[in-house]
N, C-alpha and C positions, 0 to 999 in steps of 0.2 A: 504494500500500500504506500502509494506517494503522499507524504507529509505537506508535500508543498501550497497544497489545496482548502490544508486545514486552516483553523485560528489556533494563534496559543493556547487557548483553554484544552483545545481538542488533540492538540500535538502533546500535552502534555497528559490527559486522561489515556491517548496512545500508549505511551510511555510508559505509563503504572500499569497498564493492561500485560504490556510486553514483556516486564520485570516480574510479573508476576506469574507471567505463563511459565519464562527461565526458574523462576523459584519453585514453581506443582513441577515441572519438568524433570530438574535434577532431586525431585525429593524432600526441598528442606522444609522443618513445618516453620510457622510464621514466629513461633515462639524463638525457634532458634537461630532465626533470622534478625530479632529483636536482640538478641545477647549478642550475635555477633558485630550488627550496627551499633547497638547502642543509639535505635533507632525508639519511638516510642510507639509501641503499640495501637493506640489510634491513627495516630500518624500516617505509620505503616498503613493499616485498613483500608482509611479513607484516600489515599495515593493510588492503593491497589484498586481499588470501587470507584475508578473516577471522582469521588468527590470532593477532593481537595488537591493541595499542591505542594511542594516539596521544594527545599531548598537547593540551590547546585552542589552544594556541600554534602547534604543530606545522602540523596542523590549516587555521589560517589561513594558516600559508605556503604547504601544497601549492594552500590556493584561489587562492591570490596567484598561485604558480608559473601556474596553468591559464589565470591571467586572466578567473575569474569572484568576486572580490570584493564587483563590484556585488550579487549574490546574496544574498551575507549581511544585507545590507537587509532582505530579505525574510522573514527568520525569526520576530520576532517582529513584527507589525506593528500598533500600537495605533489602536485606532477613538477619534481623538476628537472630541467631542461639543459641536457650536457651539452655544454659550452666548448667545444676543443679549446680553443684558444684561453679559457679560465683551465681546463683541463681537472675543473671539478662543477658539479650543477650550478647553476645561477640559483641565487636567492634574493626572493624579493627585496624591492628597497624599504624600508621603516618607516619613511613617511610618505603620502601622497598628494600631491600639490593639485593644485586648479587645474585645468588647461589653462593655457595661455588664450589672453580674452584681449582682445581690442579695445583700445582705451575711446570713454565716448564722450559726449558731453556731462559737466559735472551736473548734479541734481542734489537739488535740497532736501529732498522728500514731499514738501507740501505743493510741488506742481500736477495737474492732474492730466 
């Protein structure tokens, strides 16, 4: 299912749905799911039931708790681009500027 289409609310009820499927999947009950985040058991529930939200923090612990951390690797994953002539990938630049814009007539703001 493509995320793209959704709202936050709905990309994130996704999320608890999918964490939870991984959690009945491999077995673990939610109790001991809670000991190993150090999550709180409503918490937990209402993330898993769509009906509430979790922190990015939070988040990372229950992927911890499941012992798929390695996963989060996978989220964003950038294509870089061998350069011969750097003779290792290019990596983006740190900041991104305007385009360059043509200078026009100044404005005050209260022209209409």
């Amino acid at each position: 299912m493509g995320l793209e289409l959704l709202t936050d609310n709905e990309i994130i009820e996704e999320l608890g749905k999918r964490l939870d499927l991984v959690r009945r999947s491999k077995q673990v009950q939610l109790a001991e799911l809670v000991k190993k985040s150090g999550v709180n058991h409503d918490s937990l529930n209402r993330f898993f039931n769509g009906k509430g939200s979790i922190s990015l923090k939070t988040f990372v612990r229950l992927v911890r708790g499941l012992g798929e951390a390695d996963k989060l690797d996978k989220l964003f994953v950038l294509q870089n681009e061998f350069n011969p002539t750097q003779q290792k990938p290019a990596i983006p630049k740190k900041r991104i500027y305007a385009k360059n814009r043509k200078p026009g007539a100044f404005k005050w703001g209260d022209e209409k």
